[in-house]
TORKOLGU-684892 format. One line per field, with one value per residue (C-alpha): x, y, z. Coordinates in steps of 0.2 Angstrom, whole numbers, plus 5000, padded with zeros to 4 digits. Example, Ala and Ser with C-alpha at 12.3 -4.5 7.8 and 13.67 -1.06 7.14 Angstrom:
x = 5062 | 5068
y = 4978 | 4995
z = 5039 | 5036
END
This chain:
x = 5014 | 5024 | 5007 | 4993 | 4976 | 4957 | 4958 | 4965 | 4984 | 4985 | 4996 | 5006 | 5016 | 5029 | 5031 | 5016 | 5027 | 5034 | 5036 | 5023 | 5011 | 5017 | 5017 | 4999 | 4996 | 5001 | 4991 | 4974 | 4976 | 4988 | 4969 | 4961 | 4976 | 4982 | 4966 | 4975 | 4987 | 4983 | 4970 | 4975 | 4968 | 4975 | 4974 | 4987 | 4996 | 5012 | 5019 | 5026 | 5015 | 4994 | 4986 | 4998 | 4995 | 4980 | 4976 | 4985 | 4977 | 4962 | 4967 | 4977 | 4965 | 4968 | 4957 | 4968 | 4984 | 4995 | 5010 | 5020 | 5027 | 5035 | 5016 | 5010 | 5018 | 5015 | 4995 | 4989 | 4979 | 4995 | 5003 | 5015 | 5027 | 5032 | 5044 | 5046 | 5055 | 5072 | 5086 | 5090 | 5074 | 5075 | 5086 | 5077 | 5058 | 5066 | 5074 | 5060 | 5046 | 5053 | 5057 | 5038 | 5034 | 5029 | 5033 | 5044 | 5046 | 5060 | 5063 | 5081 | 5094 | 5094 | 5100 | 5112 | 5126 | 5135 | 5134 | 5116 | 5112 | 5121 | 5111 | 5096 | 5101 | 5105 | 5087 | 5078 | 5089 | 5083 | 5065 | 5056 | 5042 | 5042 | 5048 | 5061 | 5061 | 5070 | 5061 | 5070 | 5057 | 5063 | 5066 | 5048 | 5049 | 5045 | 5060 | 5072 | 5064 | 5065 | 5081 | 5086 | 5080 | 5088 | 5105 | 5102 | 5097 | 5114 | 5105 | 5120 | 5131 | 5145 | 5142 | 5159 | 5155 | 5138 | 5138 | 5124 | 5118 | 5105 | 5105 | 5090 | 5089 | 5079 | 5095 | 5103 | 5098 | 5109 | 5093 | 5084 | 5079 | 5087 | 5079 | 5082 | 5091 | 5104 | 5110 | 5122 | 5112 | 5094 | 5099 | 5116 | 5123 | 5118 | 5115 | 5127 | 5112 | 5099 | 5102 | 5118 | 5110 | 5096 | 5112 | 5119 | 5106 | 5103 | 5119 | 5117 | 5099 | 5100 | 5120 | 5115 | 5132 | 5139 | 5151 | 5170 | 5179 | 5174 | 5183 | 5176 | 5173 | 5161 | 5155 | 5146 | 5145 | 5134 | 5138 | 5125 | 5107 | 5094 | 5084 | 5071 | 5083 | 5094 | 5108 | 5115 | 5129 | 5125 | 5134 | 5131 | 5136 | 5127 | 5134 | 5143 | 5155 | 5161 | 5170 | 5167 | 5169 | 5161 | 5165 | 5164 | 5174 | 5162 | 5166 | 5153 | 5153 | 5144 | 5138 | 5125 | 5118 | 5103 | 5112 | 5110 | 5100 | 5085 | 5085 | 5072 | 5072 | 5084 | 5089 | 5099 | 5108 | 5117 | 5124 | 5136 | 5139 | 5149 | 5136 | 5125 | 5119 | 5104 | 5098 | 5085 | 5079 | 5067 | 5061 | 5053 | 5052 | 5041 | 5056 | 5071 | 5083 | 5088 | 5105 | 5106 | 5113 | 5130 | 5130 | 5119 | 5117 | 5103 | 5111 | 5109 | 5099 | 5082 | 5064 | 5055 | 5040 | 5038 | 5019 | 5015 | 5006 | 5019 | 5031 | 5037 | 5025 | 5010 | 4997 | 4990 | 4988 | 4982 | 4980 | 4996 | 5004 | 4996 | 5009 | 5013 | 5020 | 5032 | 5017 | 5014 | 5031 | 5025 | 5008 | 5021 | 5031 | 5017 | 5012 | 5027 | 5031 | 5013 | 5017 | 5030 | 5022 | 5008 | 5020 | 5031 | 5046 | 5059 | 5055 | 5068 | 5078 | 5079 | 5089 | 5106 | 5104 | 5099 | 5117 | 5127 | 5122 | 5126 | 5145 | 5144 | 5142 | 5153 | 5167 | 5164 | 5164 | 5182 | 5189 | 5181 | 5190 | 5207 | 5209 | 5201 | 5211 | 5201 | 5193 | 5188 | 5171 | 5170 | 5152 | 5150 | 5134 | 5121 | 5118
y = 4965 | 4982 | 4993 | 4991 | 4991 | 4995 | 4979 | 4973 | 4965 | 4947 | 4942 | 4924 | 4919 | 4904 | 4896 | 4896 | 4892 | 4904 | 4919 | 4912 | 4914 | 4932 | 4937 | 4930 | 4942 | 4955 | 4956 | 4949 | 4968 | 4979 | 4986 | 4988 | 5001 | 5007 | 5010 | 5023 | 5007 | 4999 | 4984 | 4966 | 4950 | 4934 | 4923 | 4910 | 4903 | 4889 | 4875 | 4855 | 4847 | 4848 | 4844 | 4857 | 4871 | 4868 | 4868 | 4883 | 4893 | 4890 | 4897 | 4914 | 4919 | 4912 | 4909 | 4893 | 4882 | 4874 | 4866 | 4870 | 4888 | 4889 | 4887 | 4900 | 4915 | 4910 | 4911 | 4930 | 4934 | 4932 | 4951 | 4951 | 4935 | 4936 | 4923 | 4916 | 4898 | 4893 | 4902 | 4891 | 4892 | 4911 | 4912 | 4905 | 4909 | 4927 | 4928 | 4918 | 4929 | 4944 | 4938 | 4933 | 4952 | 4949 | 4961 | 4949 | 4952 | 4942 | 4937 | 4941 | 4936 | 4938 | 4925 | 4908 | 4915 | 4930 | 4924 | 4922 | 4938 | 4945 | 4935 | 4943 | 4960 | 4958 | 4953 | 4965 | 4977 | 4971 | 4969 | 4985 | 4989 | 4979 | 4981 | 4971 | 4971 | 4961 | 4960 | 4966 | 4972 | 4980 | 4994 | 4998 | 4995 | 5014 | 5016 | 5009 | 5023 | 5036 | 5031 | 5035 | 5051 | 5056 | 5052 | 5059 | 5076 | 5074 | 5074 | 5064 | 5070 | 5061 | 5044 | 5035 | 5017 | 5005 | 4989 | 4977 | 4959 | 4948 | 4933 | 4919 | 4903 | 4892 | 4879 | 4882 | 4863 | 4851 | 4839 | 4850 | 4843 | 4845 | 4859 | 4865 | 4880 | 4871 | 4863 | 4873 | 4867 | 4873 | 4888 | 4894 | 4898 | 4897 | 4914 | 4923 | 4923 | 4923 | 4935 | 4946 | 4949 | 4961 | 4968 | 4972 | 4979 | 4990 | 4997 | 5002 | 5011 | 5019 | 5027 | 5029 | 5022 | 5005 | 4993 | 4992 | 4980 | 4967 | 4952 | 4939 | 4923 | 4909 | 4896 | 4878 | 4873 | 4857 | 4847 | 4836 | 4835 | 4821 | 4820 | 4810 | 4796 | 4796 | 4809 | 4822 | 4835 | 4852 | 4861 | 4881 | 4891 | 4893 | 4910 | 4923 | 4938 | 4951 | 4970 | 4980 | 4998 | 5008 | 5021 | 5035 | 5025 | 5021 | 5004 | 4992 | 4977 | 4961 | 4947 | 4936 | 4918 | 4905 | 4899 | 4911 | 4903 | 4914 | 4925 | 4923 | 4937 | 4949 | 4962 | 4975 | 4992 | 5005 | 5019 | 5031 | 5047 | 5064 | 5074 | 5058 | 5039 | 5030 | 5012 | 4998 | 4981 | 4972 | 4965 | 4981 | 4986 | 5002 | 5011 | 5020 | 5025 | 5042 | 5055 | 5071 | 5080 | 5074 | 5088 | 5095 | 5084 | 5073 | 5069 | 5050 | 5041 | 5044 | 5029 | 5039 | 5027 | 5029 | 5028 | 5046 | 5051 | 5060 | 5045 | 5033 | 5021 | 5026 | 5036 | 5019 | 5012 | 5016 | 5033 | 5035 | 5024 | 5009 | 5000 | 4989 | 4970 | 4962 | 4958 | 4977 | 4977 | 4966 | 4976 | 4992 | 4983 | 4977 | 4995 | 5002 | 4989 | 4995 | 5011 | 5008 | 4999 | 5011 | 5026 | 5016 | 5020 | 5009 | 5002 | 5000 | 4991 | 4985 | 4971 | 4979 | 4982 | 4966 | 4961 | 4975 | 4963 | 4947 | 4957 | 4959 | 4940 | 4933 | 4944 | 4937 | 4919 | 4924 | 4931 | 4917 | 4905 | 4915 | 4917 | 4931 | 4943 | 4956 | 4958 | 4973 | 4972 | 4980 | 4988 | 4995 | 4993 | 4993 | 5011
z = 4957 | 4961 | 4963 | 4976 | 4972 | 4981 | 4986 | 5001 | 5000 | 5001 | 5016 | 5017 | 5031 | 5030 | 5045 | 5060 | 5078 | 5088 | 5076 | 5063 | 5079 | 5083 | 5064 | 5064 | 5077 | 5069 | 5054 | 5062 | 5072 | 5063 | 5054 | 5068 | 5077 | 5062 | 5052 | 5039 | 5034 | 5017 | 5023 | 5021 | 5022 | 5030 | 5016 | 5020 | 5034 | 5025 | 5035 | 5031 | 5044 | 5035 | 5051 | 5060 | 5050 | 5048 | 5064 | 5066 | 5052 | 5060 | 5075 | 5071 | 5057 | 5040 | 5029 | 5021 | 5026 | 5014 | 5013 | 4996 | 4997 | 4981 | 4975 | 4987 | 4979 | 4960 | 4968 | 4960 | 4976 | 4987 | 4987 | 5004 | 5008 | 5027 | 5032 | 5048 | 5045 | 5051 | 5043 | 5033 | 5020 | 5022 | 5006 | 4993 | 5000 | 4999 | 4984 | 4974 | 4982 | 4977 | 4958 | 4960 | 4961 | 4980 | 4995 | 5007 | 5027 | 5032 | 5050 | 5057 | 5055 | 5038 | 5032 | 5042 | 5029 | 5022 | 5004 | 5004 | 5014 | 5000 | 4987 | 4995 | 4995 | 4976 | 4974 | 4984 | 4974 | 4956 | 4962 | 4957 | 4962 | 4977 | 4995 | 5006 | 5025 | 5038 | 5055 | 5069 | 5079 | 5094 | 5083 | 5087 | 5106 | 5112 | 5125 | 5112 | 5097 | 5110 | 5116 | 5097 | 5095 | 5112 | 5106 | 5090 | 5100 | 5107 | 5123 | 5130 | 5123 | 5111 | 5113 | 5117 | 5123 | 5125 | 5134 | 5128 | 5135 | 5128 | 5140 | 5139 | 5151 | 5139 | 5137 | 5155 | 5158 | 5151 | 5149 | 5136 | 5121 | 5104 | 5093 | 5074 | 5083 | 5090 | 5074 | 5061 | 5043 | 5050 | 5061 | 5054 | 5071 | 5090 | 5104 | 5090 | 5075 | 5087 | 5099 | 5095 | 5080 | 5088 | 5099 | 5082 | 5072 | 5090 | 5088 | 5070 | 5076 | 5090 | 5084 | 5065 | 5063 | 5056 | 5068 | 5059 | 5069 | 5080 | 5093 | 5099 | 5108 | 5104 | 5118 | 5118 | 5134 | 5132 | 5116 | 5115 | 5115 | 5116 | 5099 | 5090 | 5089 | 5102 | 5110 | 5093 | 5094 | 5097 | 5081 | 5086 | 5100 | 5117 | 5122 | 5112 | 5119 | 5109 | 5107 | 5092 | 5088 | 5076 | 5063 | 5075 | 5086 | 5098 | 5109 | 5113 | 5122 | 5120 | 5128 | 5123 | 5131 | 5130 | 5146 | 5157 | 5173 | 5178 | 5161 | 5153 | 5140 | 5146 | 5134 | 5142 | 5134 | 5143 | 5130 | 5141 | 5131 | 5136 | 5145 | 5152 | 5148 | 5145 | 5151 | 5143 | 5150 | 5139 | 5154 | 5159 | 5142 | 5145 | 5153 | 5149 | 5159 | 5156 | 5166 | 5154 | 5169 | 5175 | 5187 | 5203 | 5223 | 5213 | 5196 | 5191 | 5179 | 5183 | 5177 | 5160 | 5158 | 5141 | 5135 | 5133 | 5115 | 5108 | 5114 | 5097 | 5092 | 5104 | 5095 | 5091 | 5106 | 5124 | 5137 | 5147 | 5159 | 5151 | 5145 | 5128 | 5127 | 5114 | 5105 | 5102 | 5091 | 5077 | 5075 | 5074 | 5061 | 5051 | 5050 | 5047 | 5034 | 5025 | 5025 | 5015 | 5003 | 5002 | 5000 | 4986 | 5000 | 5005 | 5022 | 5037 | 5042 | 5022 | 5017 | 5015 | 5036 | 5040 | 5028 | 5038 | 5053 | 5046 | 5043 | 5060 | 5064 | 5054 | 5058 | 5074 | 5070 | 5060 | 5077 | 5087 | 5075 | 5075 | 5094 | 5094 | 5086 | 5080 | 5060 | 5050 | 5046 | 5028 | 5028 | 5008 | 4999 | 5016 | 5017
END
């Protein structure tokens, strides 16, 4: 496909629960907000259950379900590919899409392994003409986009250490059902893929700066679940603790949970630099902590809400002081992601950044498995 045309761009998604909803989302409004974006229609929504996705379609948008994707991106009036199944169908949807001559959107983590995250880079690599993107979309919360360009000002200074928690309740109760995510064949790992990931990929943003070493601990504290047909081990992690440094030599610690009792979606980074720090909870995810002054009777980290216009990510959307929600994130992305498209521009975070994450993890899972004795992490070929 490689060019765009008058018309608008096909769109497909893979998958229509939880993130096949928020992505449905996304396109139905990213035209509306972002009007200069190449326009797109919402041609298909793709999952194994008819009826389901039918119904679904239905509902977010689209104009038809189905249930075959690898007939889905052979179809001519399908242009974009946006995946949003278990990891473990991320591979080959990927890497056939993109030899298809689609654009593919890939929802983090890249991929359950290192070798197929590296098959996928491969294959955005060889598919000219047509744009790779993995979704990690906090990269488009405001706080978090201006909390980059803060540090990248050197507003605080040299950056030497940044602790970082991602701690979720959803699994505190032992009686909670088995899920696809809690087995290692469907969701590659547990907390570790599914939450430290974003940590990760954070970490890379807001430093501009790859992690080089990393130790780490891996936890399951309830080993089995009740499913379908009766009680089935739990195969992944429920929380996740790690150190890593970066190139620079910054420290960062790590802890990540879906155990965490009274959590529900807490994402939480403090970067402390030489001259001052700054501090995010997703939770109030308007807001960003900022001490750029270490000195004076009142120093200390004072509430930025951050919804002015010339603020990351807001022309788009509403007057100051009214705020955004997650949902705000995926409509960003989508744009951002068109953009690139329209601009023949490699889009960010590509491919090779989601694969610098997944380095991450599984140096992790090494250290996790040895002890905890800390692994290099060898980042060549993301940049």
């Amino acid at each position: 496909m490689g060019e765009t045309s008058s018309r608008p761009l096909g769109v497909a998604v893979v998958g229509y629960s939880f993130m096949g909803k928020a992505h449905s989302n996304a396109w139905r409004n990213v035209g509306a907000f972002h009007p200069g974006c190449p326009p797109v229609r919402q041609q298909l929504l793709v999952g194994r259950d008819a009826s389901a996705v039918k119904e679904a379609a239905g509902h977010f948008g689209w104009a038809e379900s189905a249930t075959d994707w690898r007939a889905v991106i052979e179809r001519d009036d399908i242009d974009i590919v946006d995946i949003c199944t278990p990891g473990h169908l991320h591979h080959d949807i990927a890497v056939a899409a993109l030899a298809a001559g689609k654009h593919v959107l890939v929802e983090k983590p890249l991929a359950n392994t290192l070798a197929e995250a590296e098959a996928m880079v491969a294959a955005a690599d060889s598919a000219h003409g047509v744009r790779a993107m993995v979704g990690f979309n906090y990269r488009r919360v405001p706080a978090l986009a201006l909390a980059r360009e803060l540090i990248t000002e050197g507003r605080i200074g040299e950056v030497r250490q940044v602790r970082a928690a991602y701690l979720q309740d959803w699994l505190a109760d032992a009686a909670a059902p088995m899920t696809w995510r809690l087995r290692q064949e469907t969701a590659g790992s547990g907390a570790l893929g599914d939450l430290a990931s974003h940590v990760v990929d954070q970490l890379h943003y807001l430093l501009g700066e790859r992690v080089t070493s990393a130790s780490g601990r891996l936890q399951t504290f309830v080993s089995t679940r009740e499913g379908d047909n009766g009680p089935e081990p739990v195969t992944v992690d429920d929380a996740a603790w790690a150190n890593l440094t970066t190139s620079s030599g910054v420290v960062a610690s790590v802890e990540v949970s879906r155990m965490a009792a009274g959590r529900k979606n807490g994402l939480t980074i403090e970067v402390y630099g030489s001259r001052g720090s700054l501090s995010f909870d997703l939770e109030r995810l308007n807001e960003l902590g900022v001490q750029d002054d270490l000195g004076g009777r009142v120093s200390g980290l004072r509430r930025v809400l951050v919804t002015e216009e010339d603020h990351p990510y807001l022309e788009a959307w509403w007057p100051p002081g009214h705020t955004l929600g997650w949902d705000h994130t995926f409509t960003s992305q989508a744009a951002d992601f068109l953009t690139s498209i329209a601009r023949g521009a490699a889009p960010t975070p590509s491919f090779g950044d989601g694969l610098a994450v997944q380095r991450v993890l599984a140096a992790i899972e090494e250290s996790a498995a040895g002890s905890g004795a800390r692994v290099d992490v060898h980042q060549e070929g993301t940049h």
